[in-house]
C-alpha positions in Angstrom: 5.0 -17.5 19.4 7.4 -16.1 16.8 6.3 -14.4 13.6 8.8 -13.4 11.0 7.2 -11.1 8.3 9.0 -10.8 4.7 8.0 -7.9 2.1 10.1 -9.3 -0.9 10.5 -6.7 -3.5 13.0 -6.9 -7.1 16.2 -6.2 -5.8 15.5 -6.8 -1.8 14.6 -8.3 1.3 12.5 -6.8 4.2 12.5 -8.5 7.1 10.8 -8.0 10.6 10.5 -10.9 13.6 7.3 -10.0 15.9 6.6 -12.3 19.3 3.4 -12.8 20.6 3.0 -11.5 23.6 0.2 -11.0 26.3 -0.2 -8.4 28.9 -3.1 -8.3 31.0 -5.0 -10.9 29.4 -4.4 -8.6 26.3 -2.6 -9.9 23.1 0.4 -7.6 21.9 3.5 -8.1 18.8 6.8 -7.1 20.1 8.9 -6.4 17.3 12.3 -8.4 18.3 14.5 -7.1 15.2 14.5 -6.0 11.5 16.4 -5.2 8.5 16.6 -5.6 5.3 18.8 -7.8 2.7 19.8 -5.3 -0.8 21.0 -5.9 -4.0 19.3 -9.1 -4.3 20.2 -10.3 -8.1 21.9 -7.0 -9.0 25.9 -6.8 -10.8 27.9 -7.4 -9.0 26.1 -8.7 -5.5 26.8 -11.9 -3.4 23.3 -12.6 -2.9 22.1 -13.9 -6.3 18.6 -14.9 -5.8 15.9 -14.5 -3.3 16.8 -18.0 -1.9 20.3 -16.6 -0.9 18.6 -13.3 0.7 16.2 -15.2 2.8 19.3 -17.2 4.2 20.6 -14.6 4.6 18.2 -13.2 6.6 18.1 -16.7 8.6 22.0 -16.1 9.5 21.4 -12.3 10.7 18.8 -13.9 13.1 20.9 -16.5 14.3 23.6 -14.4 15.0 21.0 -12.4 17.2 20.5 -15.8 18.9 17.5 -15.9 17.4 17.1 -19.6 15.6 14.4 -20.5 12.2 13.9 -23.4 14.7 11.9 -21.0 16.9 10.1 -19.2 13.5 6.2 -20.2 13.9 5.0 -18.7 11.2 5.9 -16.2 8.1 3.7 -13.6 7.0 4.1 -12.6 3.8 3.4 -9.3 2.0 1.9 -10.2 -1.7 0.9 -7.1 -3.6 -1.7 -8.4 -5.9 -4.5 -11.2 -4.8 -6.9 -10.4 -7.6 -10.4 -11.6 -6.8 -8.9 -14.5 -5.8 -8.4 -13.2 -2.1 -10.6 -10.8 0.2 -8.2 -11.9 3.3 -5.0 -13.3 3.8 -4.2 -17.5 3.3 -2.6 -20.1 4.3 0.0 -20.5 1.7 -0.9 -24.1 0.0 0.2 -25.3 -3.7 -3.4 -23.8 -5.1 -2.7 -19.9 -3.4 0.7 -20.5 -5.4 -1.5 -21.1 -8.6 -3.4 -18.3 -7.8 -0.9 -15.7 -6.7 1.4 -16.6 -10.1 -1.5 -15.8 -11.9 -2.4 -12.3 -10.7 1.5 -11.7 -12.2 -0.1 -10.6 -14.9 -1.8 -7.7 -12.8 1.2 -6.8 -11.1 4.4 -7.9 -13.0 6.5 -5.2 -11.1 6.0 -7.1 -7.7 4.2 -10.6 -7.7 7.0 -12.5 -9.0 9.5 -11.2 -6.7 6.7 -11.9 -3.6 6.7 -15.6 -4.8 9.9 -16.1 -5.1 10.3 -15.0 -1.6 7.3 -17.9 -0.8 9.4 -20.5 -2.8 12.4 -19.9 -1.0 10.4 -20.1 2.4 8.7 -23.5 1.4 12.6 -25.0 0.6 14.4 -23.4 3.1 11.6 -23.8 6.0 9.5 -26.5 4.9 7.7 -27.4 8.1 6.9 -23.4 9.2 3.5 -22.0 8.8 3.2 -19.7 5.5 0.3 -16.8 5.4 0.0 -14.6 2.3 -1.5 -11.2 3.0 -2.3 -8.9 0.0 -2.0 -5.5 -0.4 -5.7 -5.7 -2.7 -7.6 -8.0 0.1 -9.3 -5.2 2.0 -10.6 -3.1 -1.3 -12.3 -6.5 -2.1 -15.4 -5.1 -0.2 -15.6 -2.3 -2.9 -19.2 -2.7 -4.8 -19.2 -2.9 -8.2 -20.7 0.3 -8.3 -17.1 1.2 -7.4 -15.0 -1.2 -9.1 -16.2 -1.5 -12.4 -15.6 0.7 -15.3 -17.8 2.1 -17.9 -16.7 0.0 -20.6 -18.0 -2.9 -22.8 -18.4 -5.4 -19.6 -16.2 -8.0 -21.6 -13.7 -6.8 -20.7 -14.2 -7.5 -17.3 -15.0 -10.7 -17.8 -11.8 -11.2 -20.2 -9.2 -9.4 -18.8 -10.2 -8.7 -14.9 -10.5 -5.2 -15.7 -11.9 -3.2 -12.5 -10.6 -1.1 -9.9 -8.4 -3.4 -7.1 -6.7 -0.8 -4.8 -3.7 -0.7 -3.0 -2.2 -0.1 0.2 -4.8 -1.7 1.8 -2.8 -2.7 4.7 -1.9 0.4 5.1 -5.8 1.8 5.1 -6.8 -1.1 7.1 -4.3 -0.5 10.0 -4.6 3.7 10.8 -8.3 3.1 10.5 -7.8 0.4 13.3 -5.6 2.7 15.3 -7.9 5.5 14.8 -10.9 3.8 16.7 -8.4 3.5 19.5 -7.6 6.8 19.4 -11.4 8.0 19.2 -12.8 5.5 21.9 -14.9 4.1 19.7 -15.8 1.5 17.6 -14.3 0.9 14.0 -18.0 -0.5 12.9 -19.8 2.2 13.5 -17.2 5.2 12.1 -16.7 6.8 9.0 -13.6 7.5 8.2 -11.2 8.7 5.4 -7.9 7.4 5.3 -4.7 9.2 3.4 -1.2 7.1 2.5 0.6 10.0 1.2 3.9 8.9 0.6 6.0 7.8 -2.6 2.6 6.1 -3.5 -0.6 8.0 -2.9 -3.8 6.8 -2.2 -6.8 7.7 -0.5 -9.8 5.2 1.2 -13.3 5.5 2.2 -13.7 3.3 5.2 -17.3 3.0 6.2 -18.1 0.6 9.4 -14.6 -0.5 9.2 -14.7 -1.9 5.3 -13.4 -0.3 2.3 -16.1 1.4 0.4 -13.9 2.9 -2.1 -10.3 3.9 -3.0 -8.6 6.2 -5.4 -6.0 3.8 -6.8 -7.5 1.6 -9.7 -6.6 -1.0 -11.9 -3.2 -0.6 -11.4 -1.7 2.0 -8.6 -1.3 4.8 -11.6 -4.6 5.9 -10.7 -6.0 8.5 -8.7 -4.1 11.1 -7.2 -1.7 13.1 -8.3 1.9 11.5 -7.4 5.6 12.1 -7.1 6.3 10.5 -10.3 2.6 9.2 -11.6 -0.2 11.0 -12.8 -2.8 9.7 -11.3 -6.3 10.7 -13.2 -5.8 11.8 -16.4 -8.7 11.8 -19.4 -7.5 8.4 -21.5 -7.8 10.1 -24.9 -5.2 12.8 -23.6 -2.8 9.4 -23.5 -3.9 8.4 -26.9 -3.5 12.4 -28.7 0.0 12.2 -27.2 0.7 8.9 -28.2 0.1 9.6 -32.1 1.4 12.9 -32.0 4.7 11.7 -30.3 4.9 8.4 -32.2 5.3 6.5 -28.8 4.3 3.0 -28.4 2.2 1.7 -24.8 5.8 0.7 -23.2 7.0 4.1 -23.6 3.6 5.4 -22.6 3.6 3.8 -19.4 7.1 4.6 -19.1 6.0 8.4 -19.0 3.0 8.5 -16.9 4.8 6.4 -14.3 8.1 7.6 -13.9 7.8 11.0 -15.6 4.5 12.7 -14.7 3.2 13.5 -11.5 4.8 16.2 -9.1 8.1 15.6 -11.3 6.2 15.9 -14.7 4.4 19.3 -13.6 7.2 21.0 -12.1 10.7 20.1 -13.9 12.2 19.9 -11.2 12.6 16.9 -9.1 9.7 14.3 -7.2 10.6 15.0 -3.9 8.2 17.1 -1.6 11.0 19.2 0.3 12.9 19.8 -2.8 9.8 21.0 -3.9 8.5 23.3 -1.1 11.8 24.9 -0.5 12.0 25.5 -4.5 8.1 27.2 -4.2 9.0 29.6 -1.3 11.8 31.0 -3.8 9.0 31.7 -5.8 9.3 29.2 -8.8 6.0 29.1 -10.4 6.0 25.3 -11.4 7.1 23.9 -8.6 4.2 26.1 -7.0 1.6 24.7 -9.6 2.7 21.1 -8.6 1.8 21.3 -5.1 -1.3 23.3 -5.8 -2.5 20.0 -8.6 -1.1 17.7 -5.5 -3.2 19.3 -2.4 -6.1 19.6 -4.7 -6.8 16.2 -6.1 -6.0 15.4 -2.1 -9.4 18.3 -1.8 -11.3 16.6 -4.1 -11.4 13.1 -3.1 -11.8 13.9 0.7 -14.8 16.1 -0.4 -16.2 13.1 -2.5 -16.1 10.6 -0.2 -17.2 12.2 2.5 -20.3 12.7 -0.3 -20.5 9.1 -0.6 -20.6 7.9 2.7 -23.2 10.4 3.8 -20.8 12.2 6.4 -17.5 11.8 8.1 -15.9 11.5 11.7 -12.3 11.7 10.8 -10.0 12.1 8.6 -6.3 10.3 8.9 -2.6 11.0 7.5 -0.5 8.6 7.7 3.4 7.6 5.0 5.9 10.1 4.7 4.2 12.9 3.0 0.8 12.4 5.5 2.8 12.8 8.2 4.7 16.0 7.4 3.0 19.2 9.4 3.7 21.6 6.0 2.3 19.6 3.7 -1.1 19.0 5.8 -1.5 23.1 6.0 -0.9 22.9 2.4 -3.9 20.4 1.7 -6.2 22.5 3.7 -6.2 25.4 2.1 -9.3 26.1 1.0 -11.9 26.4 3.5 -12.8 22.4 3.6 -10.8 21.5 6.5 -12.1 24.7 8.4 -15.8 23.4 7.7 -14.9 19.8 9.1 -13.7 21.1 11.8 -16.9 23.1 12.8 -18.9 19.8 11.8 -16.4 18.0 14.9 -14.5 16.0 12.8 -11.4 14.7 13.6 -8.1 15.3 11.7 -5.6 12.8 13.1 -1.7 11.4 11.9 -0.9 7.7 12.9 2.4 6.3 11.5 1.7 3.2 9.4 3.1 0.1 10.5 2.3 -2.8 7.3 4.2 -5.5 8.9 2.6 -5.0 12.1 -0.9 -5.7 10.4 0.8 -8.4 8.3 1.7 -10.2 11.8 -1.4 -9.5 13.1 -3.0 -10.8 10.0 -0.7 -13.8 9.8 -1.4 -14.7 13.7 -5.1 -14.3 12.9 -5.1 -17.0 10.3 -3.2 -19.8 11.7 -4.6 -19.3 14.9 -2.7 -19.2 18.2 -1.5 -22.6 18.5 1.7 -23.5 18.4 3.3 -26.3 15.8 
Protein backbone atom coordinates (compact mmCIF):
# COMPACT_ATOMS: atom_id res chain seq x y z
CA UNK A 1 0.00 0.00 0.00
CA UNK A 2 1.15 3.43 -1.06
CA UNK A 3 0.52 6.64 0.99
CA UNK A 4 1.32 10.00 -0.30
CA UNK A 5 1.12 12.73 2.50
CA UNK A 6 0.77 16.57 1.36
CA UNK A 7 1.24 19.55 4.06
CA UNK A 8 -0.03 22.41 1.63
CA UNK A 9 1.03 25.72 2.95
CA UNK A 10 0.55 29.60 0.99
CA UNK A 11 3.34 29.61 -1.24
CA UNK A 12 4.30 25.56 -1.20
CA UNK A 13 4.02 22.01 -1.50
CA UNK A 14 5.30 19.28 0.92
CA UNK A 15 5.30 16.19 -0.22
CA UNK A 16 6.24 12.65 1.30
CA UNK A 17 5.25 8.93 -0.28
CA UNK A 18 5.24 6.22 2.64
CA UNK A 19 4.62 2.23 1.72
CA UNK A 20 3.11 -0.06 3.96
CA UNK A 21 5.25 -2.43 4.88
CA UNK A 22 5.30 -5.54 7.33
CA UNK A 23 8.09 -7.17 9.04
CA UNK A 24 7.64 -9.87 11.37
CA UNK A 25 4.01 -9.79 11.49
CA UNK A 26 4.68 -6.04 12.47
CA UNK A 27 3.30 -3.05 10.34
CA UNK A 28 5.97 -0.41 9.38
CA UNK A 29 5.90 3.16 6.72
CA UNK A 30 8.93 3.18 4.58
CA UNK A 31 9.35 6.59 3.41
CA UNK A 32 10.03 6.04 -0.47
CA UNK A 33 10.80 9.81 -1.43
CA UNK A 34 10.03 13.57 -0.51
CA UNK A 35 10.33 17.03 -1.48
CA UNK A 36 8.78 19.90 -1.72
CA UNK A 37 7.14 22.16 -4.72
CA UNK A 38 7.97 26.36 -3.86
CA UNK A 39 6.78 29.38 -5.02
CA UNK A 40 3.48 28.19 -5.51
CA UNK A 41 1.38 31.52 -6.77
CA UNK A 42 4.28 33.79 -6.15
CA UNK A 43 5.76 36.66 -9.13
CA UNK A 44 7.13 35.47 -11.24
CA UNK A 45 6.76 31.40 -10.71
CA UNK A 46 5.66 28.62 -13.27
CA UNK A 47 3.51 26.93 -10.82
CA UNK A 48 0.46 29.26 -10.50
CA UNK A 49 -1.85 27.52 -8.32
CA UNK A 50 -1.91 24.56 -5.98
CA UNK A 51 -3.45 22.40 -8.86
CA UNK A 52 -0.12 22.96 -10.90
CA UNK A 53 2.09 22.16 -7.63
CA UNK A 54 0.32 18.95 -7.00
CA UNK A 55 1.09 17.93 -10.71
CA UNK A 56 3.88 18.72 -10.22
CA UNK A 57 4.50 16.68 -7.59
CA UNK A 58 2.74 13.73 -9.59
CA UNK A 59 5.51 14.27 -12.50
CA UNK A 60 8.58 14.25 -9.75
CA UNK A 61 7.04 10.81 -8.74
CA UNK A 62 6.74 9.47 -12.03
CA UNK A 63 10.04 10.27 -13.04
CA UNK A 64 11.09 8.26 -9.80
CA UNK A 65 9.05 5.44 -11.48
CA UNK A 66 6.76 5.93 -9.04
CA UNK A 67 2.99 6.22 -10.87
CA UNK A 68 -0.43 8.20 -9.03
CA UNK A 69 -1.83 4.86 -10.51
CA UNK A 70 -0.10 3.12 -7.50
CA UNK A 71 -1.21 6.21 -4.88
CA UNK A 72 -3.71 4.43 -2.34
CA UNK A 73 -4.40 6.96 -0.40
CA UNK A 74 -3.39 10.85 0.56
CA UNK A 75 -3.12 12.03 3.92
CA UNK A 76 -3.57 15.40 4.32
CA UNK A 77 -2.20 17.90 6.89
CA UNK A 78 -5.20 20.46 7.75
CA UNK A 79 -4.27 22.87 10.40
CA UNK A 80 -7.58 23.81 11.87
CA UNK A 81 -10.60 21.11 12.50
CA UNK A 82 -12.51 23.24 14.98
CA UNK A 83 -14.79 21.10 17.12
CA UNK A 84 -15.78 19.71 14.10
CA UNK A 85 -12.95 16.91 14.27
CA UNK A 86 -11.30 14.94 17.44
CA UNK A 87 -9.63 12.54 14.69
CA UNK A 88 -8.78 12.54 11.25
CA UNK A 89 -11.72 11.85 8.14
CA UNK A 90 -12.35 10.56 5.25
CA UNK A 91 -12.43 13.57 3.03
CA UNK A 92 -16.24 13.69 1.75
CA UNK A 93 -18.16 16.93 0.31
CA UNK A 94 -19.54 17.67 4.20
CA UNK A 95 -15.55 17.52 5.79
CA UNK A 96 -15.07 20.20 2.81
CA UNK A 97 -18.05 22.27 4.43
CA UNK A 98 -16.55 21.87 7.52
CA UNK A 99 -12.87 22.40 6.99
CA UNK A 100 -13.91 25.87 4.80
CA UNK A 101 -15.52 26.86 7.71
CA UNK A 102 -12.92 26.69 10.40
CA UNK A 103 -11.04 29.34 7.67
CA UNK A 104 -12.22 31.66 9.78
CA UNK A 105 -10.06 30.28 12.70
CA UNK A 106 -7.11 29.84 10.81
CA UNK A 107 -7.07 32.20 7.60
CA UNK A 108 -3.20 31.89 7.38
CA UNK A 109 -3.38 28.03 6.57
CA UNK A 110 -6.92 26.39 5.99
CA UNK A 111 -7.39 27.81 2.61
CA UNK A 112 -4.21 26.88 1.32
CA UNK A 113 -4.82 23.03 3.01
CA UNK A 114 -8.15 22.93 0.85
CA UNK A 115 -6.97 23.99 -2.01
CA UNK A 116 -4.45 21.28 -1.91
CA UNK A 117 -7.73 18.72 -1.21
CA UNK A 118 -9.52 20.34 -4.28
CA UNK A 119 -6.69 19.74 -6.48
CA UNK A 120 -6.43 16.04 -5.14
CA UNK A 121 -10.22 15.34 -5.70
CA UNK A 122 -9.71 16.69 -9.73
CA UNK A 123 -6.51 15.53 -10.38
CA UNK A 124 -7.04 11.96 -8.41
CA UNK A 125 -10.60 11.51 -8.28
CA UNK A 126 -10.84 7.74 -7.52
CA UNK A 127 -7.84 7.86 -4.58
CA UNK A 128 -8.66 7.70 -1.01
CA UNK A 129 -8.52 11.35 0.73
CA UNK A 130 -7.97 11.47 4.82
CA UNK A 131 -7.71 14.89 6.49
CA UNK A 132 -5.76 14.95 9.67
CA UNK A 133 -5.78 18.15 11.83
CA UNK A 134 -3.24 19.68 13.61
CA UNK A 135 -6.23 20.71 16.57
CA UNK A 136 -7.74 16.84 16.59
CA UNK A 137 -5.75 15.56 19.51
CA UNK A 138 -6.26 18.80 21.95
CA UNK A 139 -9.98 17.92 21.35
CA UNK A 140 -9.77 15.79 24.61
CA UNK A 141 -8.93 19.08 26.57
CA UNK A 142 -11.91 19.60 29.38
CA UNK A 143 -13.52 22.64 29.43
CA UNK A 144 -11.93 23.28 32.46
CA UNK A 145 -9.09 23.81 30.06
CA UNK A 146 -10.48 25.20 27.07
CA UNK A 147 -12.68 27.72 27.95
CA UNK A 148 -12.03 31.26 28.93
CA UNK A 149 -13.24 33.44 31.63
CA UNK A 150 -15.42 35.49 29.63
CA UNK A 151 -19.18 36.18 29.06
CA UNK A 152 -19.88 32.27 27.80
CA UNK A 153 -21.46 33.89 24.64
CA UNK A 154 -18.95 34.23 23.25
CA UNK A 155 -18.23 30.80 23.07
CA UNK A 156 -21.24 29.96 21.88
CA UNK A 157 -20.99 32.93 19.07
CA UNK A 158 -17.68 33.02 17.98
CA UNK A 159 -16.08 29.42 19.03
CA UNK A 160 -13.93 31.13 21.31
CA UNK A 161 -11.82 28.50 23.49
CA UNK A 162 -8.44 27.18 23.54
CA UNK A 163 -7.87 24.57 20.34
CA UNK A 164 -4.11 23.81 20.38
CA UNK A 165 -1.60 23.10 17.91
CA UNK A 166 0.98 20.80 16.89
CA UNK A 167 -0.85 18.12 18.00
CA UNK A 168 0.65 15.76 15.66
CA UNK A 169 3.51 16.65 16.76
CA UNK A 170 2.58 15.99 20.75
CA UNK A 171 0.80 12.92 19.66
CA UNK A 172 3.79 11.24 17.96
CA UNK A 173 7.09 11.80 20.63
CA UNK A 174 4.61 10.82 23.26
CA UNK A 175 4.01 7.58 21.11
CA UNK A 176 7.74 7.13 20.57
CA UNK A 177 8.36 7.85 24.12
CA UNK A 178 6.45 4.69 25.42
CA UNK A 179 8.65 2.77 23.12
CA UNK A 180 11.48 4.22 24.40
CA UNK A 181 10.36 3.63 28.20
CA UNK A 182 8.92 -0.02 27.69
CA UNK A 183 5.87 0.95 28.77
CA UNK A 184 2.58 1.77 28.00
CA UNK A 185 1.38 5.21 26.65
CA UNK A 186 -2.10 4.72 28.78
CA UNK A 187 -0.76 4.52 31.87
CA UNK A 188 2.22 7.52 31.64
CA UNK A 189 2.34 10.92 32.27
CA UNK A 190 4.11 12.83 30.18
CA UNK A 191 5.01 16.43 29.12
CA UNK A 192 5.72 17.01 25.66
CA UNK A 193 7.91 20.20 24.25
CA UNK A 194 7.78 21.36 20.24
CA UNK A 195 10.25 23.97 20.56
CA UNK A 196 10.94 25.14 17.23
CA UNK A 197 9.83 28.25 15.11
CA UNK A 198 6.48 27.54 16.88
CA UNK A 199 6.41 26.65 20.52
CA UNK A 200 4.22 24.74 22.39
CA UNK A 201 4.01 22.64 25.26
CA UNK A 202 1.37 19.47 26.10
CA UNK A 203 0.25 17.67 29.04
CA UNK A 204 -0.33 14.10 27.96
CA UNK A 205 -1.95 12.07 30.62
CA UNK A 206 -2.85 8.19 29.73
CA UNK A 207 -1.93 9.05 26.22
CA UNK A 208 -4.66 12.10 25.70
CA UNK A 209 -4.08 15.70 25.73
CA UNK A 210 -5.00 17.14 29.02
CA UNK A 211 -3.83 20.53 28.23
CA UNK A 212 -1.70 22.71 25.99
CA UNK A 213 -0.07 26.14 26.05
CA UNK A 214 -1.17 27.31 22.60
CA UNK A 215 -4.80 28.76 22.68
CA UNK A 216 -7.22 30.17 20.49
CA UNK A 217 -4.91 30.86 17.95
CA UNK A 218 -1.02 29.63 18.12
CA UNK A 219 -0.05 33.26 19.66
CA UNK A 220 -0.54 31.94 22.92
CA UNK A 221 1.57 30.57 25.48
CA UNK A 222 5.09 30.53 25.42
CA UNK A 223 7.35 32.91 24.64
CA UNK A 224 8.43 32.59 20.80
CA UNK A 225 10.90 33.63 18.16
CA UNK A 226 8.67 36.15 16.76
CA UNK A 227 5.21 35.84 19.09
CA UNK A 228 4.61 36.71 22.40
CA UNK A 229 2.98 34.26 23.71
CA UNK A 230 1.03 35.22 27.21
CA UNK A 231 0.84 38.59 27.60
CA UNK A 232 -2.01 40.51 30.04
CA UNK A 233 -4.83 41.66 27.24
CA UNK A 234 -5.17 45.16 28.63
CA UNK A 235 -1.28 45.60 28.03
CA UNK A 236 -2.48 45.14 24.14
CA UNK A 237 -5.29 47.57 24.60
CA UNK A 238 -2.85 50.56 26.65
CA UNK A 239 -0.60 50.18 23.64
CA UNK A 240 -3.12 50.20 21.19
CA UNK A 241 -4.57 53.74 22.30
CA UNK A 242 -1.36 55.12 23.18
CA UNK A 243 0.13 54.17 19.76
CA UNK A 244 -3.00 54.82 17.77
CA UNK A 245 -2.68 51.26 16.10
CA UNK A 246 -5.71 49.46 14.86
CA UNK A 247 -6.22 45.25 15.56
CA UNK A 248 -4.37 44.49 11.99
CA UNK A 249 -1.41 46.32 13.14
CA UNK A 250 -1.81 44.86 16.56
CA UNK A 251 -1.54 41.41 15.48
CA UNK A 252 0.94 42.41 13.09
CA UNK A 253 3.18 43.28 16.22
CA UNK A 254 2.69 40.51 18.54
CA UNK A 255 3.14 38.07 15.75
CA UNK A 256 5.93 39.00 13.84
CA UNK A 257 7.58 41.55 16.14
CA UNK A 258 7.51 40.31 19.73
CA UNK A 259 8.82 37.29 21.13
CA UNK A 260 12.70 36.48 21.32
CA UNK A 261 12.98 39.20 18.40
CA UNK A 262 10.74 41.86 20.28
CA UNK A 263 12.80 41.44 23.65
CA UNK A 264 16.20 41.44 22.32
CA UNK A 265 16.49 43.77 19.09
CA UNK A 266 18.32 41.68 17.63
CA UNK A 267 17.22 38.97 15.43
CA UNK A 268 14.61 35.54 16.19
CA UNK A 269 17.00 33.08 15.65
CA UNK A 270 18.31 30.97 18.72
CA UNK A 271 22.16 30.74 17.61
CA UNK A 272 22.18 34.32 16.57
CA UNK A 273 20.96 34.79 19.87
CA UNK A 274 23.26 32.65 22.09
CA UNK A 275 26.41 33.50 20.43
CA UNK A 276 25.15 37.42 20.77
CA UNK A 277 24.59 36.52 24.85
CA UNK A 278 28.13 35.01 25.45
CA UNK A 279 29.52 38.51 24.14
CA UNK A 280 27.76 39.69 26.87
CA UNK A 281 24.70 41.73 25.28
CA UNK A 282 22.26 42.13 27.97
CA UNK A 283 19.00 41.86 25.77
CA UNK A 284 19.78 39.16 23.97
CA UNK A 285 20.58 37.64 27.49
CA UNK A 286 17.07 38.71 28.90
CA UNK A 287 15.40 36.98 25.91
CA UNK A 288 16.54 33.67 26.52
CA UNK A 289 16.22 34.06 30.24
CA UNK A 290 11.93 35.12 29.41
CA UNK A 291 12.30 32.00 26.77
CA UNK A 292 13.65 29.17 29.23
CA UNK A 293 11.41 30.47 31.94
CA UNK A 294 8.00 30.46 30.52
CA UNK A 295 9.51 26.80 29.17
CA UNK A 296 9.98 26.51 33.70
CA UNK A 297 6.77 27.49 34.33
CA UNK A 298 4.55 25.45 32.26
CA UNK A 299 6.59 22.17 32.88
CA UNK A 300 6.21 22.95 36.66
CA UNK A 301 2.33 23.52 36.14
CA UNK A 302 1.54 20.69 34.49
CA UNK A 303 3.33 18.43 36.15
CA UNK A 304 0.84 20.19 39.09
CA UNK A 305 -2.02 19.23 37.10
CA UNK A 306 -1.62 15.84 36.36
CA UNK A 307 -0.60 14.95 39.88
CA UNK A 308 3.09 13.85 38.88
CA UNK A 309 5.28 13.10 35.86
CA UNK A 310 7.43 10.25 34.22
CA UNK A 311 9.05 12.13 31.58
CA UNK A 312 9.56 14.97 30.00
CA UNK A 313 10.28 15.13 25.96
CA UNK A 314 12.06 17.66 23.43
CA UNK A 315 11.49 17.36 20.30
CA UNK A 316 11.56 20.56 16.69
CA UNK A 317 14.58 22.41 16.19
CA UNK A 318 15.09 24.33 19.31
CA UNK A 319 13.97 20.94 21.62
CA UNK A 320 16.51 19.21 20.16
CA UNK A 321 19.49 21.49 20.50
CA UNK A 322 21.86 20.24 23.70
CA UNK A 323 22.59 24.28 24.66
CA UNK A 324 19.39 25.35 24.75
CA UNK A 325 18.01 22.27 27.02
CA UNK A 326 20.96 23.24 29.70
CA UNK A 327 19.62 26.63 29.34
CA UNK A 328 15.94 25.59 30.32
CA UNK A 329 17.10 23.77 33.31
CA UNK A 330 18.59 26.19 35.13
CA UNK A 331 17.05 26.51 38.06
CA UNK A 332 16.97 23.57 40.16
CA UNK A 333 13.61 22.00 38.56
CA UNK A 334 15.17 19.67 36.29
CA UNK A 335 17.75 18.55 39.16
CA UNK A 336 14.56 17.71 41.33
CA UNK A 337 12.92 15.54 38.43
CA UNK A 338 15.74 13.86 38.11
CA UNK A 339 15.98 12.73 41.85
CA UNK A 340 12.04 12.02 41.61
CA UNK A 341 13.32 9.31 38.27
CA UNK A 342 11.93 11.09 35.78
CA UNK A 343 12.93 10.86 32.45
CA UNK A 344 14.24 13.68 30.16
CA UNK A 345 14.25 12.38 26.64
CA UNK A 346 14.78 14.10 22.73
CA UNK A 347 12.84 12.28 19.85
CA UNK A 348 12.90 14.06 16.42
CA UNK A 349 9.40 14.75 15.27
CA UNK A 350 8.27 13.11 12.31
CA UNK A 351 4.35 14.86 11.37
CA UNK A 352 4.01 13.13 8.15
CA UNK A 353 4.88 9.89 9.55
CA UNK A 354 1.86 10.19 12.10
CA UNK A 355 -0.17 11.72 9.18
CA UNK A 356 0.45 8.28 7.28
CA UNK A 357 -0.06 6.37 10.11
CA UNK A 358 -3.17 8.32 10.77
CA UNK A 359 -4.28 8.20 7.21
CA UNK A 360 -3.69 4.24 7.08
CA UNK A 361 -5.62 3.98 10.30
CA UNK A 362 -8.69 5.43 8.81
CA UNK A 363 -9.23 3.85 5.62
CA UNK A 364 -8.19 0.72 6.86
CA UNK A 365 -5.76 -1.68 5.23
CA UNK A 366 -7.52 -2.70 2.29
CA UNK A 367 -6.58 -1.95 -0.90
CA UNK A 368 -8.93 -0.03 -3.68
Amino acid sequence: MMILVLNCGSSSVKYSLFRVIWIDNEKDFALITNGQVERVGQKGSNIKNHKQAIKKVLDILAHKNFSYRNIDAIGHRVVHGGEYFRRPTLINKDVVVKIKDCSKLAPLHNPANLAGIEACQELLPSVRQVAVFDTAFHQTIPPRAHLYAIPYKYYRKYNLRKFGFHGMSHQYVAREAAKRLGRSLNKLKLITCHLGNGCSICAVKYGISLDTSMGFTPLAGLVMGTRSGDIDPAAVLYVMQREKIGPLEMEGILNKQSGLKGVSGISNDMRILIKTAKKGNRRAKIALRIFSYSIRKYIGSYIAIMGGIDAVIFTAGIGENIEIRRMISYGGLFTFLKKLNVKFLVIHTKEELMIAHETYKTIGSRKG
